[in-house]
C-alpha positions as a Markdown table, in Angstrom:
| # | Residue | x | y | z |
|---|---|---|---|---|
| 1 | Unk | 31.2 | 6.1 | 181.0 |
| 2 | Unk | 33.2 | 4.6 | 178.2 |
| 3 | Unk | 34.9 | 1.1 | 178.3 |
| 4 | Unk | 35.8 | -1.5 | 176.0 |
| 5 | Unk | 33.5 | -4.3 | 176.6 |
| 6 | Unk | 33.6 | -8.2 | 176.3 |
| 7 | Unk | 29.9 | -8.9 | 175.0 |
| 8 | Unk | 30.5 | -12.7 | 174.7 |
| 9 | Unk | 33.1 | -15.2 | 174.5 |
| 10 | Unk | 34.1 | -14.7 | 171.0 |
| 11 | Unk | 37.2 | -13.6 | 171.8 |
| 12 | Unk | 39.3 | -10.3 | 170.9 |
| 13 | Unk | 37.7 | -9.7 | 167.7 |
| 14 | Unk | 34.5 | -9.7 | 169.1 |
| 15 | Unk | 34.8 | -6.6 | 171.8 |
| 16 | Unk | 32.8 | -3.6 | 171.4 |
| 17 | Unk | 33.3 | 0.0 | 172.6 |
| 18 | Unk | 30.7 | 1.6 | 174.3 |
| 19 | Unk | 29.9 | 5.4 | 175.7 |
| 20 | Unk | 26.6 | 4.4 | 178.2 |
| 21 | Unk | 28.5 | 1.5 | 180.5 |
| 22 | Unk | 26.5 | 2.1 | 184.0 |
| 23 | Unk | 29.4 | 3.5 | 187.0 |
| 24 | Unk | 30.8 | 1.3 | 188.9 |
| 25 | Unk | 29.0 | 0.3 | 192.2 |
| 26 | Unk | 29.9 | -1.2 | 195.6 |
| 27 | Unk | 33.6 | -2.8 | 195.8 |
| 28 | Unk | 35.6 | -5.0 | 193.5 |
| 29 | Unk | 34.1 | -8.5 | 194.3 |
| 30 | Unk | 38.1 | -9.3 | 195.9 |
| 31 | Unk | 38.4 | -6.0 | 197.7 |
| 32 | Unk | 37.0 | -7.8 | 200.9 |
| 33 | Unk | 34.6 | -5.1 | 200.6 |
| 34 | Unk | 36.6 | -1.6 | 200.3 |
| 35 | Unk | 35.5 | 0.6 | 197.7 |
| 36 | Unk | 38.2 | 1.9 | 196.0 |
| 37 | Unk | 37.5 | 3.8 | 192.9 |
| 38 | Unk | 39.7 | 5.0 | 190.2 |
| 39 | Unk | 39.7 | 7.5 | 187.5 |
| 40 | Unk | 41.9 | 5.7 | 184.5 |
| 41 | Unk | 44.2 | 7.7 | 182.8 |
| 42 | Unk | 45.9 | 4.6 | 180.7 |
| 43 | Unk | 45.2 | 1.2 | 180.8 |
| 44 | Unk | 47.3 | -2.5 | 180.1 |
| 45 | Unk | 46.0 | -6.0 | 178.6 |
| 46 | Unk | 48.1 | -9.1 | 178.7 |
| 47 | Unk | 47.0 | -12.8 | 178.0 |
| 48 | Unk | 45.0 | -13.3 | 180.7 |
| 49 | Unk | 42.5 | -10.9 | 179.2 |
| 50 | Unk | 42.5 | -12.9 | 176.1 |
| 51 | Unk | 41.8 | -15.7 | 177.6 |
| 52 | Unk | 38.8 | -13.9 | 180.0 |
| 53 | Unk | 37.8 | -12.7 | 176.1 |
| 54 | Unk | 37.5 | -16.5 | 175.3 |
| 55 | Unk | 35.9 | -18.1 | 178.7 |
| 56 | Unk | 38.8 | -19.7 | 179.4 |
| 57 | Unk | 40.4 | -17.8 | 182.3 |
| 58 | Unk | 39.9 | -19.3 | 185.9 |
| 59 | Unk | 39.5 | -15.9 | 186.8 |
| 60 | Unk | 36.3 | -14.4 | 184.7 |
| 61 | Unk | 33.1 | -12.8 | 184.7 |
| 62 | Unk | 30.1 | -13.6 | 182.5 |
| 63 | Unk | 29.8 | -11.3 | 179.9 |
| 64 | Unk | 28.9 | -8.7 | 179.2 |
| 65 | Unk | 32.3 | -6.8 | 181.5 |
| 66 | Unk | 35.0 | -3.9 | 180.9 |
| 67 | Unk | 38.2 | -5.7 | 179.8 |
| 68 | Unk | 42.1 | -4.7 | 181.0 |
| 69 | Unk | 43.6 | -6.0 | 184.1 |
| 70 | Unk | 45.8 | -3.0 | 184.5 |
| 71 | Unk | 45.4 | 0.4 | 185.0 |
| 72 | Unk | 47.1 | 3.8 | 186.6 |
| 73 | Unk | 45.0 | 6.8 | 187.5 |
| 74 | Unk | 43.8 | 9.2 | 190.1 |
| 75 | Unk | 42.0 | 8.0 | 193.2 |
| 76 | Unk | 38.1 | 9.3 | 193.3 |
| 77 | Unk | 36.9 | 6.9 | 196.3 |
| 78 | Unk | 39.0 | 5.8 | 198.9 |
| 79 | Unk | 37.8 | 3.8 | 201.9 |
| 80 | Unk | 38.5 | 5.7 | 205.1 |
| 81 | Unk | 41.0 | 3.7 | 207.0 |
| 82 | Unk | 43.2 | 2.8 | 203.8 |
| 83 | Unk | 46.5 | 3.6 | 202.9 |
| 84 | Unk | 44.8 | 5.8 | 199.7 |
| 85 | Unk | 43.1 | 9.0 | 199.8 |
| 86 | Unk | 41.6 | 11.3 | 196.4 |
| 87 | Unk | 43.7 | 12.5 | 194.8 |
| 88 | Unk | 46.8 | 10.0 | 195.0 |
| 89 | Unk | 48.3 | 8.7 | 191.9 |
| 90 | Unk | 48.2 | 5.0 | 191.6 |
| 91 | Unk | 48.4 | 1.8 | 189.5 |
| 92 | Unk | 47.8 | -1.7 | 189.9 |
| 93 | Unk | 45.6 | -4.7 | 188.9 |
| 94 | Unk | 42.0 | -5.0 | 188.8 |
| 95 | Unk | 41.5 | -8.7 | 187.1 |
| 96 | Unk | 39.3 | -7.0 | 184.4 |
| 97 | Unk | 37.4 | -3.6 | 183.9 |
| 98 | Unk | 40.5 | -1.5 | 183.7 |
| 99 | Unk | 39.9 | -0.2 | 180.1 |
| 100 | Unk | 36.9 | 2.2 | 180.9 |
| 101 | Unk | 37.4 | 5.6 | 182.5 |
| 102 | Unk | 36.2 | 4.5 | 186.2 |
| 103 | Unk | 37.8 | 1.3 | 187.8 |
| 104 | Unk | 37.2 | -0.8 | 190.9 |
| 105 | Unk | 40.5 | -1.5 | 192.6 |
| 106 | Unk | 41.8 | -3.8 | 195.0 |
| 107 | Unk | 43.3 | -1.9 | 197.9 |
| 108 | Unk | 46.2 | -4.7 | 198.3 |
| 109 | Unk | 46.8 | -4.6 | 194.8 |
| 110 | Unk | 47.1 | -1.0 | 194.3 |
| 111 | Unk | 50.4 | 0.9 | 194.8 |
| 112 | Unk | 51.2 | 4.4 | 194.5 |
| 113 | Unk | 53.4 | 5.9 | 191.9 |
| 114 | Unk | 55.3 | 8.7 | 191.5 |
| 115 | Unk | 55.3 | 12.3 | 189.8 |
| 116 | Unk | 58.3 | 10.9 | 187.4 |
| 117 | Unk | 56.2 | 8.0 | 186.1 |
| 118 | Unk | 53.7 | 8.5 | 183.0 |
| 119 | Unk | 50.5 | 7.1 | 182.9 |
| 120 | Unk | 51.3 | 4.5 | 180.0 |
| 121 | Unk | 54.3 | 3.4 | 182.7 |
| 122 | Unk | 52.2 | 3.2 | 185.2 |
| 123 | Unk | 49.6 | 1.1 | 183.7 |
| 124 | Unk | 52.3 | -1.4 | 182.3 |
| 125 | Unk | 53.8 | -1.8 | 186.1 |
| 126 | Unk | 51.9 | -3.6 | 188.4 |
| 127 | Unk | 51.0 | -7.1 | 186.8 |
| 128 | Unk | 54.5 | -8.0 | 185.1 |
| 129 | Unk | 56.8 | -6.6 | 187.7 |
| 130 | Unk | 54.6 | -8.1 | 191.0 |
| 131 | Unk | 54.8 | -11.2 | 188.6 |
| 132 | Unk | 58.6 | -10.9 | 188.1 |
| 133 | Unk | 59.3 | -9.5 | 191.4 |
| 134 | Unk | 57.7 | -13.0 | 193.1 |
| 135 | Unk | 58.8 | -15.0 | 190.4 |
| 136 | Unk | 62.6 | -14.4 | 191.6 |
| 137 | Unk | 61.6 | -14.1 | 195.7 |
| 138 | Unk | 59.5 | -17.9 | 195.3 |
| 139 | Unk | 63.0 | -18.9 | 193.0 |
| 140 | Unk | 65.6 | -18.1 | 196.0 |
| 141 | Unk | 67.5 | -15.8 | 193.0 |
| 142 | Unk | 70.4 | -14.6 | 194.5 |
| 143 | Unk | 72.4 | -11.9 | 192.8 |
| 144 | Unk | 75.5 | -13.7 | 190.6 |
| 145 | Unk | 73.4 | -16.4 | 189.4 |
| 146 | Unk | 72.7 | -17.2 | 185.7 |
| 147 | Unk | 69.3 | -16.8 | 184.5 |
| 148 | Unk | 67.3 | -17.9 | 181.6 |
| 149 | Unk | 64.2 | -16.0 | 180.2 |
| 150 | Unk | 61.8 | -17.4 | 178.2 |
| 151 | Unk | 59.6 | -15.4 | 176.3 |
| 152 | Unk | 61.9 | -12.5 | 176.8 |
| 153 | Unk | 60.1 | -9.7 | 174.7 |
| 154 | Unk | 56.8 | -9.7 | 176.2 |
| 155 | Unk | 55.8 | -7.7 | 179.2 |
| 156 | Unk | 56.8 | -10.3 | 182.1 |
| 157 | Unk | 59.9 | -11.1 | 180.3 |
| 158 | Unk | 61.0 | -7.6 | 179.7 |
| 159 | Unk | 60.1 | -6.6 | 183.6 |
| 160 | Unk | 62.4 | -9.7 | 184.6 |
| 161 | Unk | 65.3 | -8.6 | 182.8 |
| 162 | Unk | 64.7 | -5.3 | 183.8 |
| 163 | Unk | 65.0 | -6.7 | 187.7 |
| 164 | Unk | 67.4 | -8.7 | 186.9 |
| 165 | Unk | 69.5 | -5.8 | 185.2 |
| 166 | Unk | 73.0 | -5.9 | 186.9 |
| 167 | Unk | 72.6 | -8.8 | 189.2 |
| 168 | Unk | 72.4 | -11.7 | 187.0 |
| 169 | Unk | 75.9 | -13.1 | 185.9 |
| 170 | Unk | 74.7 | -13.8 | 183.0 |
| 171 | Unk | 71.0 | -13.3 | 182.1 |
| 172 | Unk | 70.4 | -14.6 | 179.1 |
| 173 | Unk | 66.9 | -13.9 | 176.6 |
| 174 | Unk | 65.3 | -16.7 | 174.9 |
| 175 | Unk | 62.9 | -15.1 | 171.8 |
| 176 | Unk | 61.6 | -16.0 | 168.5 |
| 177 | Unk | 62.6 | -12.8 | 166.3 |
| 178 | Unk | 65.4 | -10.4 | 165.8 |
| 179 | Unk | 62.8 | -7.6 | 166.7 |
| 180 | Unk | 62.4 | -9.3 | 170.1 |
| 181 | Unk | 66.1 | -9.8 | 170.2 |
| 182 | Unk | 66.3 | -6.0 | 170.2 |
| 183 | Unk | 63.7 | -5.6 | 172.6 |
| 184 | Unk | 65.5 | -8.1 | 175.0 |
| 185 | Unk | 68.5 | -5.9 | 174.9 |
| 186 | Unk | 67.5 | -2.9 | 175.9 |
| 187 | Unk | 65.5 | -4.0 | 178.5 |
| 188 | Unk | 68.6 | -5.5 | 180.3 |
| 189 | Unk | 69.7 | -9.2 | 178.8 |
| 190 | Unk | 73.1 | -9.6 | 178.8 |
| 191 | Unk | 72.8 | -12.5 | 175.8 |
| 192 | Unk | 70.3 | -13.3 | 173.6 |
| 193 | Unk | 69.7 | -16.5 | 171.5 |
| 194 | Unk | 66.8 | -17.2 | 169.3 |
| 195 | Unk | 64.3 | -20.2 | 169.7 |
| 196 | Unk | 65.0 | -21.5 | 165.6 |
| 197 | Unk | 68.3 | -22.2 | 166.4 |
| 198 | Unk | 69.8 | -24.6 | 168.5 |
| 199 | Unk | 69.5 | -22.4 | 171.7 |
| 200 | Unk | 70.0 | -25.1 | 174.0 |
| 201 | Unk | 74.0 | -25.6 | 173.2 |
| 202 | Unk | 74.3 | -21.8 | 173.2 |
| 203 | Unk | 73.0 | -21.3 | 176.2 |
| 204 | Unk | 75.4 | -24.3 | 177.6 |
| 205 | Unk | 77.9 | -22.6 | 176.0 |
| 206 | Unk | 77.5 | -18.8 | 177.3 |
| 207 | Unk | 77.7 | -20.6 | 180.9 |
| 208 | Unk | 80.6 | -22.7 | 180.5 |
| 209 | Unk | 78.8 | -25.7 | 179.9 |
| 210 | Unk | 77.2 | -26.0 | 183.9 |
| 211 | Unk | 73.6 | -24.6 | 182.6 |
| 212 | Unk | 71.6 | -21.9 | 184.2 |
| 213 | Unk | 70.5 | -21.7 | 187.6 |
| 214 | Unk | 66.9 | -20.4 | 186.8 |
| 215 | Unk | 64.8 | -20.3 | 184.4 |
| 216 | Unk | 62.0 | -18.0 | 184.2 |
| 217 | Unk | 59.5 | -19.8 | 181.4 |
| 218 | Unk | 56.7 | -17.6 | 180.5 |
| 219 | Unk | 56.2 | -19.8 | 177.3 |
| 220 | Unk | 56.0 | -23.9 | 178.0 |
| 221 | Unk | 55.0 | -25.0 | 175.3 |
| 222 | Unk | 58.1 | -27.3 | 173.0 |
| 223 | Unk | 60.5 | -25.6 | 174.5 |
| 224 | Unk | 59.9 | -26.2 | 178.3 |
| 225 | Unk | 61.6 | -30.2 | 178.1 |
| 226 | Unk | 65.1 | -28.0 | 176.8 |
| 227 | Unk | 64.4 | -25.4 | 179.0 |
| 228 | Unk | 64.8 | -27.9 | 182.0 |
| 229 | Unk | 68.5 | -29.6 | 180.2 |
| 230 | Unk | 69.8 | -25.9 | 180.1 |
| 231 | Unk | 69.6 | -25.9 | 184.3 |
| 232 | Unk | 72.8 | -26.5 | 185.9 |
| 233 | Unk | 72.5 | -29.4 | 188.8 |
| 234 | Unk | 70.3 | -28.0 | 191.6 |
| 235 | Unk | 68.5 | -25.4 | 189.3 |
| 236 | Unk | 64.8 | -24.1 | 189.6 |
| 237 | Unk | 62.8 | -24.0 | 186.2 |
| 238 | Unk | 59.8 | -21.2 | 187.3 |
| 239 | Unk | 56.5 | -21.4 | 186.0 |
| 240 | Unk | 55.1 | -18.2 | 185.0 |
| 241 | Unk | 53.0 | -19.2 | 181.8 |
| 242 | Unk | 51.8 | -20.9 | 179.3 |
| 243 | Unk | 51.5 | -18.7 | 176.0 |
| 244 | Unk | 52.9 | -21.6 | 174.0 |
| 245 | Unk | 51.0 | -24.2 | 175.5 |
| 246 | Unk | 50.6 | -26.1 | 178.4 |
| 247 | Unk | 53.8 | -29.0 | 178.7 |
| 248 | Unk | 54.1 | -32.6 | 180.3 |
| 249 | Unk | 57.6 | -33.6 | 181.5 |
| 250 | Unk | 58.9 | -36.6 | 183.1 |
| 251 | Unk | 59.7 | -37.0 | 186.6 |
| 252 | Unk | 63.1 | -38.8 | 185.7 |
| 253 | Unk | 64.3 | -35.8 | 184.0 |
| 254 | Unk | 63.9 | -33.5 | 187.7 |
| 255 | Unk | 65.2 | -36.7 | 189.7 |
| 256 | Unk | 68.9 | -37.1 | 187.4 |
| 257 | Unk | 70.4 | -33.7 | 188.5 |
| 258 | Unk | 67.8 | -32.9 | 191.1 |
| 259 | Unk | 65.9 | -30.2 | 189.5 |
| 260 | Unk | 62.8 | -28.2 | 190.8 |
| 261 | Unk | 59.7 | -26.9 | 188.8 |
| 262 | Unk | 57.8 | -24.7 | 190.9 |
| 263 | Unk | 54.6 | -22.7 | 189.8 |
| 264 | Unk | 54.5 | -19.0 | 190.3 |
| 265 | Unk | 51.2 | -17.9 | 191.7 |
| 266 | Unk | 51.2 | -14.8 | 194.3 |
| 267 | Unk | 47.4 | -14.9 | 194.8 |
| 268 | Unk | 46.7 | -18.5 | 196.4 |
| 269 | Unk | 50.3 | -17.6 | 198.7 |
| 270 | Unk | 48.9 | -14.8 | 199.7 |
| 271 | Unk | 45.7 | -16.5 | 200.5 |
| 272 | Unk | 47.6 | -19.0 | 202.6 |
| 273 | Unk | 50.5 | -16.8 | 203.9 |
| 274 | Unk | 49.2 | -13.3 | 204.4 |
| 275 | Unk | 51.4 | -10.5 | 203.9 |
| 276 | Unk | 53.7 | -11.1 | 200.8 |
| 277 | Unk | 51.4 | -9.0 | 198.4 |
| 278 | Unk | 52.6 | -6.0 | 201.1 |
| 279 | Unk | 56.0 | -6.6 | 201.1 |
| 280 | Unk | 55.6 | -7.0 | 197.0 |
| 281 | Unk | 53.9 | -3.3 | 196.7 |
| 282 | Unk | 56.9 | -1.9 | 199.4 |
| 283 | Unk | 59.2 | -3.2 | 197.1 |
| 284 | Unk | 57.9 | -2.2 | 193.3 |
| 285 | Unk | 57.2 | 1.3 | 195.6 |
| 286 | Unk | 60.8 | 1.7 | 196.3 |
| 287 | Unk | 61.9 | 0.5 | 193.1 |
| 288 | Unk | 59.8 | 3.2 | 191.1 |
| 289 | Unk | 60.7 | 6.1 | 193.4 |
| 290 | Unk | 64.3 | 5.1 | 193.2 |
| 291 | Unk | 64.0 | 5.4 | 189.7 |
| 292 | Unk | 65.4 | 1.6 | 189.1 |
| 293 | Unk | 62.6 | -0.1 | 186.7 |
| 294 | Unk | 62.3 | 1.4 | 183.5 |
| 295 | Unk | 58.5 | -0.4 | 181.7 |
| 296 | Unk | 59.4 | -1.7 | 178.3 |
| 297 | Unk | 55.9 | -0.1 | 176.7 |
| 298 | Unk | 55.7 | -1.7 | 172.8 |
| 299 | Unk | 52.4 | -0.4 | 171.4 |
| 300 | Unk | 50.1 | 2.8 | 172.6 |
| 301 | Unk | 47.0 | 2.9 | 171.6 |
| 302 | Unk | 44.1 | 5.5 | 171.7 |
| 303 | Unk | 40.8 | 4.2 | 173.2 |
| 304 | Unk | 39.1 | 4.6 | 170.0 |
| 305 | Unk | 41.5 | 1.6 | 169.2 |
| 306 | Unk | 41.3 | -0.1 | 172.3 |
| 307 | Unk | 40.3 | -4.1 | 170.7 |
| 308 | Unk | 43.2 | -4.0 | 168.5 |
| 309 | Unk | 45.2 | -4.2 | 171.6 |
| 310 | Unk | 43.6 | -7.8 | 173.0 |
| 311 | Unk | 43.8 | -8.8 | 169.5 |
| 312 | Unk | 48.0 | -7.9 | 169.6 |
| 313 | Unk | 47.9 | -10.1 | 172.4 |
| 314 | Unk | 46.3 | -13.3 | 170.7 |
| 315 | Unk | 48.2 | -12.8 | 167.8 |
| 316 | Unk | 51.6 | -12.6 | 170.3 |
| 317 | Unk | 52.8 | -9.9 | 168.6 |
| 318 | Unk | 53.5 | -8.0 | 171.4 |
| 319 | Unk | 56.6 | -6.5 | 172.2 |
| 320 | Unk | 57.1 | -5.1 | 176.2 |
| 321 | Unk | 53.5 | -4.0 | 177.0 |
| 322 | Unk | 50.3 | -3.0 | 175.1 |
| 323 | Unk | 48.9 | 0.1 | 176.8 |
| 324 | Unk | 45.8 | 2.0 | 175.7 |
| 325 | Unk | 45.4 | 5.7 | 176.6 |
| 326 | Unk | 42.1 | 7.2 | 178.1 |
């Protein structure tokens, strides 16, 4: 079968396509044994596979393995007491191996999708909107609240505007570039201010001087410090990346107008309270069927042009999500 392969730790430039990569045997290695297989129609990268590309993901194979976290297809193999049978259109997360046209999947990270949905949709879903979706639950948002969104144009950021779309009062969009201004827009943000100016007042000022009471931060990085002096007293600052590098802060700073960072991680939760990653899937389910998320997709690409898309990534020129098409 065809995939786009990570031959060694070189990075995005140093993938390969190949037509010969053996099928996929026996389960995905956190399927708890279930062999779900999956015929790829489209297929989504983000920066964790860049950083797999590079070593540096706590999540990795050694190479050489398929690349792409994210994929939406047709169910080939389903075990016999799941939730999935052949033929059922799906989408979810698969860690890595997702750009090649067979996929192992993990059952509790595969949901179904509906006739309405593309492919490309469907393969920018799972990852950013299960990220967004627990980012809010593990924040206590509550509709009416003022929201920041750091890194606002990429795929996470998009799908958390997109949720927050009508419920935040306001939600505002942190980004770098007019273009991603744009982008923020459409995909929901009722403000946007730009990181080269002096976002901080502005967003002070857009909430009447009290602050946000979230921010989503998919960036760290410089910004994280001001991202923490735009939360009102009592606000959460959420964890959700580190694109822009990993940030210190000082305790004093939480402690003054008693502040709380939290990390947003659905995996090890799951690990230790069963059952949110089912009531995550019920939700984006319901949400796609009802027609109420709409996948900011920036960039489409053919197979035959499958590396450029990690190499998008790296370069964080992404807008909304890089898809590639099989």
């Amino acid at each position: 079968m065809r995939a786009l392969l990570v031959p060694s730790y070189d990075g995005p430039s140093g993938t390969v396509l190949a037509d010969d990569v053996p099928e996929p045997e026996g389960a995905h290695p956190w399927a708890r044994g279930e062999r779900l297989v999956v015929e790829v129609h489209a297929a989504a990268v983000a920066f964790p596979d860049v950083l797999q590309s590079k070593g540096l993901y706590q999540h990795g194979l050694e190479p050489p393995f398929a690349t792409g976290g994210e994929f939406a297809g047709v169910v080939l193999e389903a075990p016999a007491d799941s939730r999935f049978e052949p033929g059922d259109r799906v989408a979810g997360m698969s860690v890595w191996g997702a750009v090649a046209d067979r996929v192992l999947a993990i059952p509790r990270y595969t949901l179904k999708i509906p006739d309405h949905m593309s492919w490309t949709q469907g393969a920018a879903y799972f990852l950013n909107y299960s990220t967004a979706w627990f980012t809010l639950h593990r924040g206590g948002f509550r509709d009416g609240e003022a929201t920041l969104v750091n890194g606002a144009a990429g795929g996470v950021g998009t799908a958390t505007l997109d949720l927050l779309r009508g419920r935040s009062r306001p939600s505002i969009a942190l980004v770098s570039t007019e273009e991603k201004a744009d982008v923020a827009r459409k995909s929901g943000a009722d403000h946007v201010v730009l990181s080269s100016s002096e976002w901080r007042k502005e967003v002070l000022a857009l909430t009447d001087g009290r602050g946000v009471d979230m921010v989503s931060d998919i960036v760290g990085g410089d910004g994280f410090v001001d991202a923490l002096c735009c939360l009102d007293v009592g606000g959460r600052l959420m964890v959700v990346g580190f694109t822009g590098g990993i940030p210190t802060v000082a305790a004093n700073r939480l402690l003054l107008r008693d502040l709380s960072v939290i990390g947003v991680s659905l995996e090890p939760w799951e690990q230790r309270f069963p059952g949110k990653v089912a009531e995550c899937v019920e939700a984006l389910e319901t949400l796609a069927r009802e027609k109420r998320v709409d996948p900011f997709i920036g960039r489409v690409l053919p197979f035959d042009h499958a590396g450029e898309a990690l190499e998008i990534i790296d370069r964080r020129e992404a807008l909304g999500k890089v898809v590639v098409e099989l």
